[in-house]
DOFI-372894 format. One record per residue: y, z, x of N, C-alpha, C, O in turn; residue number from 1. Coordinates in steps of 0.02 Angstrom, whole numbers, plus 50000, padded with zeros to 5 digits. Last residue first. Example, Ala and Ser with C-alpha at 12.3 -4.5 7.8 and 13.67 -1.06 7.14 Angstrom:
<recs>
nyy;nzz;nxx;cayy;cazz;caxx;cyy;czz;cxx;oyy;ozz;oxx;num
49888;50354;50642;49947;50357;50684;50002;50394;50645;50057;50402;50670;2 .
49716;50390;50660;49775;50390;50615;49835;50390;50660;49834;50423;50712;1 .
</recs>
This chain:
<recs>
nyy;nzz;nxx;cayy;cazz;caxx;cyy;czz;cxx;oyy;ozz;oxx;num
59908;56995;62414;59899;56997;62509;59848;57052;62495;59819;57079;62542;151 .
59810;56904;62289;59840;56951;62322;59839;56957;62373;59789;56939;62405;150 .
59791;56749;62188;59771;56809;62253;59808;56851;62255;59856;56842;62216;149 .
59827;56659;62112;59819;56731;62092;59790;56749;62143;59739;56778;62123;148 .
59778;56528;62178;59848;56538;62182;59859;56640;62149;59903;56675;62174;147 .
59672;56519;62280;59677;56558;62201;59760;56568;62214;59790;56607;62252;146 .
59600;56501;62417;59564;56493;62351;59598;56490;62287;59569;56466;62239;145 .
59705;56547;62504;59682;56462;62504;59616;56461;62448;59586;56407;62444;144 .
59683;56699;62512;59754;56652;62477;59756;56579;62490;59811;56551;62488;143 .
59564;56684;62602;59560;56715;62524;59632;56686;62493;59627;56648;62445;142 .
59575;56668;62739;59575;56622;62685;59570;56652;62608;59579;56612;62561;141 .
59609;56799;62772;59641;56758;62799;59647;56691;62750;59699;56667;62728;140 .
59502;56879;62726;59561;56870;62715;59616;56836;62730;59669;56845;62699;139 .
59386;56834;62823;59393;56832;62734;59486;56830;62712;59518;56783;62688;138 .
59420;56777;62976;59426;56828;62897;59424;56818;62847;59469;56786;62821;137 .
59351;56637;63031;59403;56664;63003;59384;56715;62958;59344;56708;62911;136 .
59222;56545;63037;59237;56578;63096;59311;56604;63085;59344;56593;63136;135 .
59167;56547;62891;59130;56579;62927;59148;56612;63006;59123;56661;63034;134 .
59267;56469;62822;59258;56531;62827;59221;56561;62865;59243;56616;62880;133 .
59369;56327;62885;59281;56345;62894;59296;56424;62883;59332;56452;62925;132 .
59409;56201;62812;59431;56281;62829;59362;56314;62821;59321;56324;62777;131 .
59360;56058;62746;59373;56074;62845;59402;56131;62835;59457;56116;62858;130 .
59349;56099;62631;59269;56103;62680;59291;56110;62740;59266;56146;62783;129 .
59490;56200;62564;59462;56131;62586;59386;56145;62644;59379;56192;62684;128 .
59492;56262;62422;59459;56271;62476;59455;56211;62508;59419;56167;62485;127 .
59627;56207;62302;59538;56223;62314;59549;56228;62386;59599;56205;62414;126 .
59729;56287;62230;59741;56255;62278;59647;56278;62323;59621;56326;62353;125 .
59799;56264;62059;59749;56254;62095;59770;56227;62181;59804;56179;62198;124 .
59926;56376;61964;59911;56313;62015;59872;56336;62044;59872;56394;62064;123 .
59986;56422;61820;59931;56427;61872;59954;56359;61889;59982;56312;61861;122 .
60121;56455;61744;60062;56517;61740;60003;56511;61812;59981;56557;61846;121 .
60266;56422;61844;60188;56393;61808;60160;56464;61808;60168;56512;61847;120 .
60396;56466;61903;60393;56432;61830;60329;56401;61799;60328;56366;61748;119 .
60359;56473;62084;60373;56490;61991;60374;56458;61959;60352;56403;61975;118 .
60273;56499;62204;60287;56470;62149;60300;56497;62101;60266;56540;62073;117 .
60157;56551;62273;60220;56595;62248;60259;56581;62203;60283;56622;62164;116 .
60043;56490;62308;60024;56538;62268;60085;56580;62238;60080;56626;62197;115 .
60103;56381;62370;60078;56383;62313;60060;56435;62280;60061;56431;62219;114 .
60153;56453;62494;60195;56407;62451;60177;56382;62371;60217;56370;62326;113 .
60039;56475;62540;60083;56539;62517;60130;56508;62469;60145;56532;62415;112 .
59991;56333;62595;59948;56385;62522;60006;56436;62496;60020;56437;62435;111 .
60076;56293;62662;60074;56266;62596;60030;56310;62546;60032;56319;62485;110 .
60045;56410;62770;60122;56406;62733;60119;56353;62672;60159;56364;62628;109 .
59901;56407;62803;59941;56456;62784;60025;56446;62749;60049;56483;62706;108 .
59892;56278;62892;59878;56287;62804;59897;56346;62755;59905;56344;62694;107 .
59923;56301;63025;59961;56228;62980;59943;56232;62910;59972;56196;62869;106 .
59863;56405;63027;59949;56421;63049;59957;56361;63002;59990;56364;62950;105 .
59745;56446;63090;59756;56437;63023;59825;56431;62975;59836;56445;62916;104 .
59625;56413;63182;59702;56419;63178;59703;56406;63117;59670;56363;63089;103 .
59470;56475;63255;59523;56431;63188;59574;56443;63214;59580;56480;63263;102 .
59480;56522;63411;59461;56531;63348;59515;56482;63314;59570;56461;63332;101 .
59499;56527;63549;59457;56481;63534;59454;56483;63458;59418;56438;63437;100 .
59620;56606;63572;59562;56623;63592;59524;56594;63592;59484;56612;63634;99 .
59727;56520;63529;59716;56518;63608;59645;56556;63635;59617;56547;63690;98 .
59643;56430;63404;59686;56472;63431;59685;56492;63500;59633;56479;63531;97 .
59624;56248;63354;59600;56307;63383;59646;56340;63415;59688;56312;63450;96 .
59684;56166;63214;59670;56177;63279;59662;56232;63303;59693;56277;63276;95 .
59650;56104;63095;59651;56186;63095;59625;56171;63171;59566;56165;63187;94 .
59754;55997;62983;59707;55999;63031;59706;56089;63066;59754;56127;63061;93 .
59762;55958;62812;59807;55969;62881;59751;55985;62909;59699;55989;62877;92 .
59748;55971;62678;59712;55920;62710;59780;55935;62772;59839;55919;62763;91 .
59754;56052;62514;59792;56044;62579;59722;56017;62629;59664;56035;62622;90 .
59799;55980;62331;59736;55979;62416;59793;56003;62487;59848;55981;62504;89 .
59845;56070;62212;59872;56062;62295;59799;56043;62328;59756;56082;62347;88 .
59916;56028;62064;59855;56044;62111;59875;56027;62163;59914;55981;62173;87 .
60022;56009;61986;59952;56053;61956;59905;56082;62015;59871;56133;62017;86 .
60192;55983;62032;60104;55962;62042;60072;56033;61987;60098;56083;61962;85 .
60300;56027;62076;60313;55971;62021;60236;55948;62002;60224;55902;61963;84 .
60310;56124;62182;60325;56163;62106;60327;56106;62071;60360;56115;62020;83 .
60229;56051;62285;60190;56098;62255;60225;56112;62180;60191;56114;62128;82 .
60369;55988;62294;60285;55947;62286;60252;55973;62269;60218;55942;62228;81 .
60461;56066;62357;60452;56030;62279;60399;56011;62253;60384;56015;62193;80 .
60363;56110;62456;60397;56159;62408;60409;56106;62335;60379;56105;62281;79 .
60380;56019;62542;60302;56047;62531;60347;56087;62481;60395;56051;62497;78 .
60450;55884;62593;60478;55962;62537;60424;55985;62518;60413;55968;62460;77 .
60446;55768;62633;60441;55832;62676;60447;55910;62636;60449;55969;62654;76 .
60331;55655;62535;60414;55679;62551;60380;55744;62595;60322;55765;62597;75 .
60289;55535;62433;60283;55548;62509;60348;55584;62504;60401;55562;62482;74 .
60192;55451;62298;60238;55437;62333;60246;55505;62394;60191;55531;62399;73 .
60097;55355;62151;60109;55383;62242;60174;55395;62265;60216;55351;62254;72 .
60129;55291;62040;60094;55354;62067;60084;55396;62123;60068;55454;62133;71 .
60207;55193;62043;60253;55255;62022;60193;55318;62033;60207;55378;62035;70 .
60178;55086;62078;60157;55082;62011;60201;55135;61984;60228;55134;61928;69 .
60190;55051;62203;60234;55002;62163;60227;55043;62108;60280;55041;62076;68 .
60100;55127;62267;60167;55153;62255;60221;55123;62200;60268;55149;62169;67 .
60002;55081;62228;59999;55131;62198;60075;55144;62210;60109;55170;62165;66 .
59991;54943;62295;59981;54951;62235;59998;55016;62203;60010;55010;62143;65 .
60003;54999;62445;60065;54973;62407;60068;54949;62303;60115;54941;62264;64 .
59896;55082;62462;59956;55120;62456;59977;55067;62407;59974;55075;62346;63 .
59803;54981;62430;59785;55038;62373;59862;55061;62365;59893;55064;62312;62 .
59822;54899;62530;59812;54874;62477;59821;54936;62426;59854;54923;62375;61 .
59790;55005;62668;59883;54972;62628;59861;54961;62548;59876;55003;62506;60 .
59658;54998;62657;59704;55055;62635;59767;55043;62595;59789;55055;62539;59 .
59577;54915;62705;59574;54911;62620;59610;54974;62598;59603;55001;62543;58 .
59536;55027;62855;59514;54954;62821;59509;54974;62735;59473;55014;62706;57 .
59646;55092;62929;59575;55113;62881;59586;55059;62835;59629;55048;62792;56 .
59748;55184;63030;59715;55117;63026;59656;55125;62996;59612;55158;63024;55 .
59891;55252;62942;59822;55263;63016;59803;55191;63002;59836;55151;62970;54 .
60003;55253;62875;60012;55296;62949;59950;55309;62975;59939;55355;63015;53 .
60011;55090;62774;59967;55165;62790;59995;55176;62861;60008;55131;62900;52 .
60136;55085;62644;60124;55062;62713;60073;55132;62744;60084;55193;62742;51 .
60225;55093;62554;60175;55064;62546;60142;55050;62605;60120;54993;62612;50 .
60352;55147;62580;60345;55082;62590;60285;55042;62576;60281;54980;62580;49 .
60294;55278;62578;60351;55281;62541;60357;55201;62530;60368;55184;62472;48 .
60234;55285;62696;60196;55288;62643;60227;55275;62586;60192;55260;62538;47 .
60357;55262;62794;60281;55227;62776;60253;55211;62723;60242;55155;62700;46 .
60413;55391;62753;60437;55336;62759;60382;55291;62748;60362;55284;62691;45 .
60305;55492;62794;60333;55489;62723;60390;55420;62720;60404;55406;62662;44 .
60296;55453;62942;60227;55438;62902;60254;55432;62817;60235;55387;62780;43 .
60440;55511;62990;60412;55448;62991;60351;55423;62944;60359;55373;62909;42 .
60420;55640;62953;60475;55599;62916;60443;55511;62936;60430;55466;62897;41 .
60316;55764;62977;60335;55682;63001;60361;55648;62931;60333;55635;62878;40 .
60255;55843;62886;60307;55858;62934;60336;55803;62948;60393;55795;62925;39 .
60222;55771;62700;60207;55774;62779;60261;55804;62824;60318;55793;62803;38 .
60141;55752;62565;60188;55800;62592;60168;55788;62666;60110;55794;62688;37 .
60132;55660;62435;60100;55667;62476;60155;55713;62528;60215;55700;62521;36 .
60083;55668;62245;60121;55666;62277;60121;55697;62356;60112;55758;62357;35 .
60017;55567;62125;59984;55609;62184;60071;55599;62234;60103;55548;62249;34 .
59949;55540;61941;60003;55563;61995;59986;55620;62070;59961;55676;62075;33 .
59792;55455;61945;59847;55526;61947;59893;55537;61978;59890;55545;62039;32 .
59714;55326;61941;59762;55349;61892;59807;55429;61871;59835;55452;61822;31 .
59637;55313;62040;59609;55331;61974;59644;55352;61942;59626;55399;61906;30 .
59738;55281;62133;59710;55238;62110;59676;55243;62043;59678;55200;61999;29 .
59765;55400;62177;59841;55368;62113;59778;55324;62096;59763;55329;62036;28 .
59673;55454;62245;59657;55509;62181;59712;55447;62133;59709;55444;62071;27 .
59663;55362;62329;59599;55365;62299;59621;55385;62228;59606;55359;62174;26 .
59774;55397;62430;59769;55323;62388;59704;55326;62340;59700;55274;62307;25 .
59743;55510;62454;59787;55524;62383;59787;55462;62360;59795;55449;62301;24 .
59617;55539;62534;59633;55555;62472;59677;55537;62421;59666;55542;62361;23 .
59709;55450;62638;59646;55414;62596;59632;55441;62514;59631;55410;62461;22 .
59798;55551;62672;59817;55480;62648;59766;55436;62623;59781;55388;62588;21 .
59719;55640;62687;59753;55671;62679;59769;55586;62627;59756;55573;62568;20 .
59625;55629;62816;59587;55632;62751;59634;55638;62688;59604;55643;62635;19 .
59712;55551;62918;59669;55539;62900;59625;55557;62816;59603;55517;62775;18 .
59863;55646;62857;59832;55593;62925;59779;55568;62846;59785;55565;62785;17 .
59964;55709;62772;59947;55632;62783;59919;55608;62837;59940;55558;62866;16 .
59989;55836;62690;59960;55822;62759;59934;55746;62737;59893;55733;62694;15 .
59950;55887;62550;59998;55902;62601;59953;55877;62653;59893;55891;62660;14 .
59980;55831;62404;59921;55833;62464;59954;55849;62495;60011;55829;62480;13 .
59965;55865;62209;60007;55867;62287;59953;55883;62344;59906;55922;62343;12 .
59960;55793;62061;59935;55812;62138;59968;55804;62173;60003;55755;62183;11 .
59931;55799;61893;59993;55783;61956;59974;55832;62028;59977;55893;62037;10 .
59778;55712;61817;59839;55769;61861;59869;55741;61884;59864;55682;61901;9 .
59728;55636;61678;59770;55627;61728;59813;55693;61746;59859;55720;61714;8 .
59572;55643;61599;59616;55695;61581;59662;55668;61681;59633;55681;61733;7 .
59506;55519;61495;59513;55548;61566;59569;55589;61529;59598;55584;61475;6 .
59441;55578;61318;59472;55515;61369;59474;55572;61440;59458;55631;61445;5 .
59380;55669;61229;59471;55678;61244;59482;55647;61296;59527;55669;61333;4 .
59256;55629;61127;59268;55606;61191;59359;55641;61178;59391;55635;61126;3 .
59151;55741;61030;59230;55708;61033;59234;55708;61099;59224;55757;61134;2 .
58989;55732;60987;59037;55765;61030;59098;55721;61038;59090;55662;61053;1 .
</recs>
């Protein structure tokens, strides 16, 4: 069987807390372009500096190695980031609605953002585990599976 070596994506994360900025120092480290999307201008500064926006032991080390390298890097343009990537993790947080249910407000606009995109046949934007289907519509999350969805 013919080895075709690692195969390197261009990734876009939206959302830099916690699972968001670990992911992407993980995904440059193994050698993929990862480009990181945040509301906060401050955290894309940071990260932009090599510098982590939480506290997680053996982080910096990864950022500032990865940024030096050209694999990492941080901006507010969820739009460029998605149309210059293959793949979207969205990693934002799904605070609860005034009824008590999901909210689904902070992931709804990078997914739509991905699934509208032009100039690619496809972009991946997987399911993240923290979007819990079970207490949201099917439909609601169905355009956070498949950039080919439909409303």
């Amino acid at each position: 069987m013919q080895s075709w070596g690692p195969v390197m994506a261009r990734i876009s994360i939206v959302g830099i807390g916690y699972v968001g900025v670990v992911s992407a120092a993980c995904l440059a480290e193994d050698g993929h372009t990862v480009v990181a999307v945040d509301v906060d201008p401050a955290k894309v500064v940071k990260l932009n500096a090599g510098k982590a926006p939480i506290v997680e032991a053996g982080l910096t080390p990864l950022l500032e190695r990865n940024v030096g390298r050209g694999r990492l890097s941080a901006t507010t343009d969820v739009s460029s980031a998605i149309a210059e990537t293959d793949l979207t993790f969205i990693c934002v947080g799904t605070p609860s609605a005034s009824d008590g249910a999901v909210g689904l407000t902070t992931s709804s606009r990078p997914a739509r953002t991905s699934r509208r995109r032009s100039g690619k046949n496809r972009h991946s934007t997987p399911l993240s585990c923290a979007q819990p289907l079970f207490q949201a519509p099917w439909k609601a999350n169905a355009f956070l599976l498949s950039s080919r969805c439909q409303d």
